[in-house]
PDB file of N, H, CA, C and O in Angstrom:
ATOM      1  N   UNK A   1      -9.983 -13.371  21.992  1.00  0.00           N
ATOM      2  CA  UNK A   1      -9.207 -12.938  20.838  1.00  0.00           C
ATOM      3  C   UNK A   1      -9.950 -11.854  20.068  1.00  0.00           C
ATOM      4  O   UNK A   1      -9.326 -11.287  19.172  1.00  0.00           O
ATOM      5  N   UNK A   2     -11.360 -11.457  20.341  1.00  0.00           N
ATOM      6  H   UNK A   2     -11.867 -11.918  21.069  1.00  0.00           H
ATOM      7  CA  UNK A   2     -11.889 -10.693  19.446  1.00  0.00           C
ATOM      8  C   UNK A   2     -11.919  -9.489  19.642  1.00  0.00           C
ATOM      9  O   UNK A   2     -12.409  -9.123  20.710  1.00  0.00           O
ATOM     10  N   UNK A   3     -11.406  -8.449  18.678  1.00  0.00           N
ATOM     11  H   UNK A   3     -11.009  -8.746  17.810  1.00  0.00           H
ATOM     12  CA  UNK A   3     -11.344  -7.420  18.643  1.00  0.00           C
ATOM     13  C   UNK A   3      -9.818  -6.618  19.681  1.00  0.00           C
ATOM     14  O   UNK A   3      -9.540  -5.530  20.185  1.00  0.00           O
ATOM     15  N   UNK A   4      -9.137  -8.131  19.516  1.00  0.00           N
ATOM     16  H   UNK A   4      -9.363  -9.015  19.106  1.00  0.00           H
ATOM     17  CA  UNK A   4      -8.105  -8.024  20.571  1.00  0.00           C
ATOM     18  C   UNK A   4      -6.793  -7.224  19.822  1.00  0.00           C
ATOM     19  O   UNK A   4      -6.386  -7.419  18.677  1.00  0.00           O
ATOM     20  N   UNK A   5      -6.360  -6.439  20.645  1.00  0.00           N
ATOM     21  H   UNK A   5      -6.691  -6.280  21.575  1.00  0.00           H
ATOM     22  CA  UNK A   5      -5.346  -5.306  20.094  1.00  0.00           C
ATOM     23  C   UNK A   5      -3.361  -6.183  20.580  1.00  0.00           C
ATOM     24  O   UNK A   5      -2.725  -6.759  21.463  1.00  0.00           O
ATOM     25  N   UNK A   6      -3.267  -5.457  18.713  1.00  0.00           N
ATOM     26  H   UNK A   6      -3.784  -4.989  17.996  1.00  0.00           H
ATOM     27  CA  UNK A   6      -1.557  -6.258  18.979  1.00  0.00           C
ATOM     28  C   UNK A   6      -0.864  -5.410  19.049  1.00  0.00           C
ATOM     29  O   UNK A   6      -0.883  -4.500  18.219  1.00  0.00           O
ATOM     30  N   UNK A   7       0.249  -5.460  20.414  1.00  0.00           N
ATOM     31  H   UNK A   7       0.265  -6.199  21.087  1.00  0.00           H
ATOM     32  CA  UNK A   7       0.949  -4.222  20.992  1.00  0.00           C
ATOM     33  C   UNK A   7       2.269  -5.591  20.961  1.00  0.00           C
ATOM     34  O   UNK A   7       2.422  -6.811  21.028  1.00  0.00           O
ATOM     35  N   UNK A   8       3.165  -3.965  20.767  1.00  0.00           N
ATOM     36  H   UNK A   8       3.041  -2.974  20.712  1.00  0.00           H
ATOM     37  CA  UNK A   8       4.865  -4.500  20.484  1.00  0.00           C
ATOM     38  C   UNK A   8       4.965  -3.289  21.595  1.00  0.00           C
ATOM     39  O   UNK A   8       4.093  -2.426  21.493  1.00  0.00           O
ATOM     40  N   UNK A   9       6.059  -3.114  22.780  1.00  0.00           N
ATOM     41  H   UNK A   9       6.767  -3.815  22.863  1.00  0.00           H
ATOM     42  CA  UNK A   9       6.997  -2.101  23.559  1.00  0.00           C
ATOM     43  C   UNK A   9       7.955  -2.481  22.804  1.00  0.00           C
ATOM     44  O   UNK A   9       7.994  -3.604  22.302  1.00  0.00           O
ATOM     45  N   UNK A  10       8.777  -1.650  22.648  1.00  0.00           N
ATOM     46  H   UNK A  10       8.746  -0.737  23.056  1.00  0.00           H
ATOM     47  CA  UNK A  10      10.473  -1.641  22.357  1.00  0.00           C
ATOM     48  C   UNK A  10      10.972  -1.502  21.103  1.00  0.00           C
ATOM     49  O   UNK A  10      12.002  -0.888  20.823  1.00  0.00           O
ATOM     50  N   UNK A  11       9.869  -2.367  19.939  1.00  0.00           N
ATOM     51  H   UNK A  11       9.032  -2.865  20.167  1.00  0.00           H
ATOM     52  CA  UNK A  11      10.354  -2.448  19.075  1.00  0.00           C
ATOM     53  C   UNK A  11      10.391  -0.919  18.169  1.00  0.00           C
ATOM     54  O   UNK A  11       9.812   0.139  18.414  1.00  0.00           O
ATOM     55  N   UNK A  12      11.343  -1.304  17.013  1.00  0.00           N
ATOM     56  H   UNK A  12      11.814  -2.164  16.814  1.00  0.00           H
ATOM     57  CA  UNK A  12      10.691   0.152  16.203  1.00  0.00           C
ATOM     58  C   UNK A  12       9.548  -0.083  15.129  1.00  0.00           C
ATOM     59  O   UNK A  12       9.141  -1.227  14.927  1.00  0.00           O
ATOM     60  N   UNK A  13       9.053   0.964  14.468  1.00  0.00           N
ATOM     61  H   UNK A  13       9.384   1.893  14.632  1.00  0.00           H
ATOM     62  CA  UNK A  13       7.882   1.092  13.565  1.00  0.00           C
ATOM     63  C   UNK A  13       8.182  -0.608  12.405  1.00  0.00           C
ATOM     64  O   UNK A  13       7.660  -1.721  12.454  1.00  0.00           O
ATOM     65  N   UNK A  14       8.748  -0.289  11.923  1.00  0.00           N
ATOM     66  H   UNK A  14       9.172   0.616  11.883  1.00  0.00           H
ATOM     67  CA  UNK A  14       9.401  -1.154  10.678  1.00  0.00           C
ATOM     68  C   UNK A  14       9.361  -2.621  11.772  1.00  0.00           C
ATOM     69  O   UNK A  14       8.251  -3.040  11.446  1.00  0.00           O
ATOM     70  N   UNK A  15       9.713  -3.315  12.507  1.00  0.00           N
ATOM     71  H   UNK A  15      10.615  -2.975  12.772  1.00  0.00           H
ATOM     72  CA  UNK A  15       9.807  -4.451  12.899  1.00  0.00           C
ATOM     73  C   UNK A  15       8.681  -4.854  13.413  1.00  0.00           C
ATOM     74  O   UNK A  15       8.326  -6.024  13.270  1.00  0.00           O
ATOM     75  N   UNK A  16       7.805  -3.793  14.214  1.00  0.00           N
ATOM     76  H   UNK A  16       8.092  -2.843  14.330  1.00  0.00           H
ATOM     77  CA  UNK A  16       6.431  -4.089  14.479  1.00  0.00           C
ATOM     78  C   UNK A  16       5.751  -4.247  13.725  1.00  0.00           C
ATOM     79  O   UNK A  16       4.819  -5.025  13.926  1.00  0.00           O
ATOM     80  N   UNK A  17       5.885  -3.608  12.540  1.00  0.00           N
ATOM     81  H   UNK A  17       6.643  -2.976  12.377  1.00  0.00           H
ATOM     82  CA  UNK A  17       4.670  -3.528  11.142  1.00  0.00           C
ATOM     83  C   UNK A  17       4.497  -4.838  10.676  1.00  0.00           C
ATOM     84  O   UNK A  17       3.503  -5.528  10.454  1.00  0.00           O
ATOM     85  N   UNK A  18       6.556  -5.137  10.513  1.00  0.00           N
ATOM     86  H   UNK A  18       7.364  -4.576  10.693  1.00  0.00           H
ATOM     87  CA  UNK A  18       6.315  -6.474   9.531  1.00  0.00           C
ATOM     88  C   UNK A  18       5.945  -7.862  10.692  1.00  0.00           C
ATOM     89  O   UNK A  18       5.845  -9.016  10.276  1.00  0.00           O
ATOM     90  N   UNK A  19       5.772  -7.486  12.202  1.00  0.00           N
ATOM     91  H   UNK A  19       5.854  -6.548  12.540  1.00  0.00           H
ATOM     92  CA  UNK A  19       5.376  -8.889  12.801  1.00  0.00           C
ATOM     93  C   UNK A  19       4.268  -9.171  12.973  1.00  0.00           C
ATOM     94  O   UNK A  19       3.694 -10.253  13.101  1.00  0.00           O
ATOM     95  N   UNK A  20       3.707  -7.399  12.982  1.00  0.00           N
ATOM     96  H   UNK A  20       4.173  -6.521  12.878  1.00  0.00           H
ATOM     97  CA  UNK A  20       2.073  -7.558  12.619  1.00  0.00           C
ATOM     98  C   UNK A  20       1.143  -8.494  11.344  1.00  0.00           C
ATOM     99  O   UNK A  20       0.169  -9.247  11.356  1.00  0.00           O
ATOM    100  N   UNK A  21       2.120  -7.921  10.258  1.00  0.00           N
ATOM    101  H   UNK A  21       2.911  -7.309  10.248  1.00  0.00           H
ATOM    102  CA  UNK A  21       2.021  -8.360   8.669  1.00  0.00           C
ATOM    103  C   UNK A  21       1.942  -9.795   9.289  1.00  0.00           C
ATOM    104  O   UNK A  21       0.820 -10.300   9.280  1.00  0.00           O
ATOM    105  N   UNK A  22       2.820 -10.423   9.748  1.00  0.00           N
ATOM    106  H   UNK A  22       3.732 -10.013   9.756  1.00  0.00           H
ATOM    107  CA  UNK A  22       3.365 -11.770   9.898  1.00  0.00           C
ATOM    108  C   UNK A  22       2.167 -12.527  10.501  1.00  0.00           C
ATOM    109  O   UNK A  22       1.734 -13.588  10.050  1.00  0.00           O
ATOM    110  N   UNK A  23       1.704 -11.904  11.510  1.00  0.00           N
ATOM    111  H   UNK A  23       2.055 -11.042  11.876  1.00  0.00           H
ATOM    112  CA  UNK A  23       0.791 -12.605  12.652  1.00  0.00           C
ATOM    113  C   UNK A  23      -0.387 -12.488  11.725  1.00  0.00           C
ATOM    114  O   UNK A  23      -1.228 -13.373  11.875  1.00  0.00           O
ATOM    115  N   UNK A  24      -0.576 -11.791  11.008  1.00  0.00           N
ATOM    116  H   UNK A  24       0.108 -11.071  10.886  1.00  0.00           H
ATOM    117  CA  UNK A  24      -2.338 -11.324  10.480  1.00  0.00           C
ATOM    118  C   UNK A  24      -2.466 -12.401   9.195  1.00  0.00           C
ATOM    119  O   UNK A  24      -3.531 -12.908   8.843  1.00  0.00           O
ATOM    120  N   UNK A  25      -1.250 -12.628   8.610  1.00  0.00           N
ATOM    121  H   UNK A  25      -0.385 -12.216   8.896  1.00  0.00           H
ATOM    122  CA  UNK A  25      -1.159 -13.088   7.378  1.00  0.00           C
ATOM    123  C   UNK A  25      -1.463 -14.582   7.537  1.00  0.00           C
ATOM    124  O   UNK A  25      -2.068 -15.244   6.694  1.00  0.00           O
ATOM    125  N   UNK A  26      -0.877 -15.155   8.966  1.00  0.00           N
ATOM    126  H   UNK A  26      -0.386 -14.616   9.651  1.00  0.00           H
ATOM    127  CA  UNK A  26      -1.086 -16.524   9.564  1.00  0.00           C
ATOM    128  C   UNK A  26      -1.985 -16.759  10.001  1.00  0.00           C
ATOM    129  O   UNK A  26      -2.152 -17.960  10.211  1.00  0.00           O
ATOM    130  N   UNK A  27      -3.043 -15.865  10.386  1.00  0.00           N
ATOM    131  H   UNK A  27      -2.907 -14.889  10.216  1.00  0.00           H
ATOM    132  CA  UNK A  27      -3.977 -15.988  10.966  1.00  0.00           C
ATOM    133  C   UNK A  27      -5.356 -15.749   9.968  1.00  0.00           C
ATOM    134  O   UNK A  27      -6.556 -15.825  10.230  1.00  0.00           O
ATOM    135  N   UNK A  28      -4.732 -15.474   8.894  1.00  0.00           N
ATOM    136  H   UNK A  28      -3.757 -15.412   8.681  1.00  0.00           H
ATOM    137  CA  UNK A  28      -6.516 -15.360   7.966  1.00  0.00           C
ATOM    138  C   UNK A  28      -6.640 -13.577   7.556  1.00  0.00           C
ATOM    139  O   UNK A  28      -7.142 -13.273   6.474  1.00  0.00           O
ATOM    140  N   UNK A  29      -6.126 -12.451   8.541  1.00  0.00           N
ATOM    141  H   UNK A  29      -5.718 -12.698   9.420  1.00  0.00           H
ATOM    142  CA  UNK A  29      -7.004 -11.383   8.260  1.00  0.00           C
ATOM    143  C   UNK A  29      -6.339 -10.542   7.441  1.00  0.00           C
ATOM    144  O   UNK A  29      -5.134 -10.367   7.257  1.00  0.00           O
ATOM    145  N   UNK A  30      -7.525  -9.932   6.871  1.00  0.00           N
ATOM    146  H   UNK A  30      -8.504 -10.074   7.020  1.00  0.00           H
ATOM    147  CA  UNK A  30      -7.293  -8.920   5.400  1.00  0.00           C
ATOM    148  C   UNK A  30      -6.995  -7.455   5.934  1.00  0.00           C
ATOM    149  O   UNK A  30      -5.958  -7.032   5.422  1.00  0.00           O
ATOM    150  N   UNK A  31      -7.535  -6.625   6.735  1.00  0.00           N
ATOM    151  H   UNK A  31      -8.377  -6.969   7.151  1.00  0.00           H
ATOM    152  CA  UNK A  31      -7.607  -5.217   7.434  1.00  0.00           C
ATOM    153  C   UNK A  31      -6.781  -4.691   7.560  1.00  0.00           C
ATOM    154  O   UNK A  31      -5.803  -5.086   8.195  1.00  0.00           O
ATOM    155  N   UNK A  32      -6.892  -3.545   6.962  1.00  0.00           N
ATOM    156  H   UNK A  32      -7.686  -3.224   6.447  1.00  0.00           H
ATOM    157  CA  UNK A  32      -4.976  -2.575   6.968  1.00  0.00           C
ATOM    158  C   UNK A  32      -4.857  -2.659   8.286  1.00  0.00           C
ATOM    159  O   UNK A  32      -5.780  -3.019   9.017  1.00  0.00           O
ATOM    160  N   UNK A  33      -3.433  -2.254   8.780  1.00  0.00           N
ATOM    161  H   UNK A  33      -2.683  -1.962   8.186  1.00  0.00           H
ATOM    162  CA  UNK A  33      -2.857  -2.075   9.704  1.00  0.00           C
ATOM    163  C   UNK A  33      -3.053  -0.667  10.227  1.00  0.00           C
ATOM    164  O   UNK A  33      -3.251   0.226   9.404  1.00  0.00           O
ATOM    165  N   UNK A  34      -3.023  -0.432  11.314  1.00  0.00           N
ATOM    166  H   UNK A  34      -2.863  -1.157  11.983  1.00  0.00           H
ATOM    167  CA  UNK A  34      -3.022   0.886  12.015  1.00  0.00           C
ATOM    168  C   UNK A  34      -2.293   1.175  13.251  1.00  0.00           C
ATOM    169  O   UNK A  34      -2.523   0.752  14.384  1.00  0.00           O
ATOM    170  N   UNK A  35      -0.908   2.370  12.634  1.00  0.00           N
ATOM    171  H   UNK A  35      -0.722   2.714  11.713  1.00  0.00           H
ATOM    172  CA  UNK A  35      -0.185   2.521  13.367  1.00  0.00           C
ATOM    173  C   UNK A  35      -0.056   3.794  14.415  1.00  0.00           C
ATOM    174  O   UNK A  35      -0.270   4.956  14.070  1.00  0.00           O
ATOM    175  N   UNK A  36       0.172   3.556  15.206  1.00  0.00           N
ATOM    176  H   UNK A  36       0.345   2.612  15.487  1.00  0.00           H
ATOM    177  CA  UNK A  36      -0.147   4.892  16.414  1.00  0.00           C
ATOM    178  C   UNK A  36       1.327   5.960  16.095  1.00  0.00           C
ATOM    179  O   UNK A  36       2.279   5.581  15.413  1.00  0.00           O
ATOM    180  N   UNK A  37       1.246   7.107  16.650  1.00  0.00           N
ATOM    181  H   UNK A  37       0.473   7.415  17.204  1.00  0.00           H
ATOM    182  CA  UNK A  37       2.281   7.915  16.839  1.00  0.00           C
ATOM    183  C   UNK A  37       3.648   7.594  16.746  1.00  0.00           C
ATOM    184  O   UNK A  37       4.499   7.906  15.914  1.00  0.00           O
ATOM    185  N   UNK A  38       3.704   6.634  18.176  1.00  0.00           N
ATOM    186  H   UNK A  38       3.012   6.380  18.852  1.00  0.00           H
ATOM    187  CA  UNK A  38       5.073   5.892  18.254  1.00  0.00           C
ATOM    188  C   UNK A  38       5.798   4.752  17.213  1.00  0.00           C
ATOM    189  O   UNK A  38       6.986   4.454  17.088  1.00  0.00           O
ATOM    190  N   UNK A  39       4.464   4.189  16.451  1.00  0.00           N
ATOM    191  H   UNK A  39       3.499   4.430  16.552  1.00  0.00           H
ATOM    192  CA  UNK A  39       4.853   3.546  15.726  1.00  0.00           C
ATOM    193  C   UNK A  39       5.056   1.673  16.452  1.00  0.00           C
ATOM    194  O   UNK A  39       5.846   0.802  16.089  1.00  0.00           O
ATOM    195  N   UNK A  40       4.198   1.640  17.333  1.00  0.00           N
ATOM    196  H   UNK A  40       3.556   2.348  17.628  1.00  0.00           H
ATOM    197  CA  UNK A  40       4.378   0.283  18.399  1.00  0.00           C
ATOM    198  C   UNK A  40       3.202  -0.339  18.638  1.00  0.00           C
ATOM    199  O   UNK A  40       3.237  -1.495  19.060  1.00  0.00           O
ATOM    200  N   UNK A  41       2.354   0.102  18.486  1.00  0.00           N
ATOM    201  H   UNK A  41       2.325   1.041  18.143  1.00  0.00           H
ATOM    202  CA  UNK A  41       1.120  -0.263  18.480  1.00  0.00           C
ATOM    203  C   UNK A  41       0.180  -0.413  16.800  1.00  0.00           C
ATOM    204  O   UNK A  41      -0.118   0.389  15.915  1.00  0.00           O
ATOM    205  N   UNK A  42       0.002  -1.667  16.989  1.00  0.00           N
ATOM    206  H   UNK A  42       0.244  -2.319  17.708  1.00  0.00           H
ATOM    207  CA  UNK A  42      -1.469  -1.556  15.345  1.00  0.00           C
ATOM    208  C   UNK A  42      -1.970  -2.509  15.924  1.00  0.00           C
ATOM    209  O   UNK A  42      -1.548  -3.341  16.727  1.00  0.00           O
ATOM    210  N   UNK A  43      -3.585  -2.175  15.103  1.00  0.00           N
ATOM    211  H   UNK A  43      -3.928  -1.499  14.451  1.00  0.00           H
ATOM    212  CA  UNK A  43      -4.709  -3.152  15.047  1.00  0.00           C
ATOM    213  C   UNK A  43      -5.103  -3.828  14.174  1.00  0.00           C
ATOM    214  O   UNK A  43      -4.258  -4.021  13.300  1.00  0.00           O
ATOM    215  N   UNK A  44      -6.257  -4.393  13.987  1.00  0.00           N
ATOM    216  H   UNK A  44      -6.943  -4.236  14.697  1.00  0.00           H
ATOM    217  CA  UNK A  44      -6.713  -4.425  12.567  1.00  0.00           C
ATOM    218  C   UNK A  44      -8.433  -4.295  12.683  1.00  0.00           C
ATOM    219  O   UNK A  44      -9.077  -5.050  13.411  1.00  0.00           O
ATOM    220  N   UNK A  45      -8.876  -3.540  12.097  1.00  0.00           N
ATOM    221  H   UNK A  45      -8.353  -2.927  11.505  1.00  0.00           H
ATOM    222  CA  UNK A  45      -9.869  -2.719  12.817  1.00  0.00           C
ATOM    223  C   UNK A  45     -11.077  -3.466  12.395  1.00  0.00           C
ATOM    224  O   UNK A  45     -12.210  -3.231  12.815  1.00  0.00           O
ATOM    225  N   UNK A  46     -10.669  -4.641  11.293  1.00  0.00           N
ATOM    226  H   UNK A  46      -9.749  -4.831  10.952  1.00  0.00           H
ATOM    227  CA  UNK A  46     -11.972  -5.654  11.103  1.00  0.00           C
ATOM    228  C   UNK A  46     -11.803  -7.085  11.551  1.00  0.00           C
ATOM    229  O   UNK A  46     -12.099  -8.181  11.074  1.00  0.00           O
ATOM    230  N   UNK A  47     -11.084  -6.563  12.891  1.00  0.00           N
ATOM    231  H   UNK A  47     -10.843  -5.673  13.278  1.00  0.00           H
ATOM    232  CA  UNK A  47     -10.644  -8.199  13.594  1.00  0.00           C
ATOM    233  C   UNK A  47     -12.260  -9.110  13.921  1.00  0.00           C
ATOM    234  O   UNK A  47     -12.698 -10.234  13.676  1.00  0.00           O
ATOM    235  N   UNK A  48     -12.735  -7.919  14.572  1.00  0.00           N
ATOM    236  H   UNK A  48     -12.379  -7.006  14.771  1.00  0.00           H
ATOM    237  CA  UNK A  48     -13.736  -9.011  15.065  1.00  0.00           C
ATOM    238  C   UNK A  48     -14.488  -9.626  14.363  1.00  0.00           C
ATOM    239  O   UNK A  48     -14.832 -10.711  14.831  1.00  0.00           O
ATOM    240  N   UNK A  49     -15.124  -9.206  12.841  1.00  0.00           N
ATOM    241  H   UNK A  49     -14.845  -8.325  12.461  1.00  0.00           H
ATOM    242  CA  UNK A  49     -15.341  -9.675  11.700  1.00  0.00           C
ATOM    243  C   UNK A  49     -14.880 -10.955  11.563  1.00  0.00           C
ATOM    244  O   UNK A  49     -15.557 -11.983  11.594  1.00  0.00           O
ATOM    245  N   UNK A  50     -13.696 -10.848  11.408  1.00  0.00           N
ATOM    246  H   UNK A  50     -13.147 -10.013  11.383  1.00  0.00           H
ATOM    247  CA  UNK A  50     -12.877 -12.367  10.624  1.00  0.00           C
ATOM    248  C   UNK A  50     -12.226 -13.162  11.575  1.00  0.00           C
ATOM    249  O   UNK A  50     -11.438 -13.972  11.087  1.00  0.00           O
ATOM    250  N   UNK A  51     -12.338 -13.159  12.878  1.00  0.00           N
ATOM    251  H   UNK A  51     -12.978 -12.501  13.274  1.00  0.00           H
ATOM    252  CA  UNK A  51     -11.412 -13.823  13.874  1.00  0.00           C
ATOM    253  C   UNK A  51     -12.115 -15.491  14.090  1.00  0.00           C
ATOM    254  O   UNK A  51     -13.279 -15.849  14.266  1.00  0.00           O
ATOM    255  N   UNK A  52     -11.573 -15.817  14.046  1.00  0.00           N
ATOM    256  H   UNK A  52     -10.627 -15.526  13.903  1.00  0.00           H
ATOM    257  CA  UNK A  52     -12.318 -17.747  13.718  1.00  0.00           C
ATOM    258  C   UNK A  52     -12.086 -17.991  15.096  1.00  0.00           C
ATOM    259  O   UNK A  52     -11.236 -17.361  15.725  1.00  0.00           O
ATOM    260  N   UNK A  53     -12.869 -18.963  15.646  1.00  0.00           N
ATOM    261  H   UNK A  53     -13.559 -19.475  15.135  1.00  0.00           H
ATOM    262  CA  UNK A  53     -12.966 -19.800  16.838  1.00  0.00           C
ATOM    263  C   UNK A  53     -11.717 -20.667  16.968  1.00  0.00           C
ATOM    264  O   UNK A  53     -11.603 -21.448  17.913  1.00  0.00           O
TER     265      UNK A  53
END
């Protein structure tokens, strides 16, 4: 899980953002989001920091 990257295909910008929001928020982490070109891909670039066992 560490430093592991969250990829959406298909979706658009806006539905990926907020499932990202969703997953990060359940999971503990603080780290803006970072969205690529397409808008389908983000990370959170202080995953490996805060990712719990």
């Amino acid at each position: 899980m560490t430093g592991q990257m969250l990829l959406w295909k298909g979706l658009g910008s806006w539905r990926a953002e907020v499932s990202a929001r969703y997953v990060g928020a359940h999971r503990g982490f603080v780290g803006d989001l970072t969205v690529d070109a397409a808008g389908c891909v983000l990370t959170y670039p202080d995953l490996a920091q805060r990712v719990s066992p």
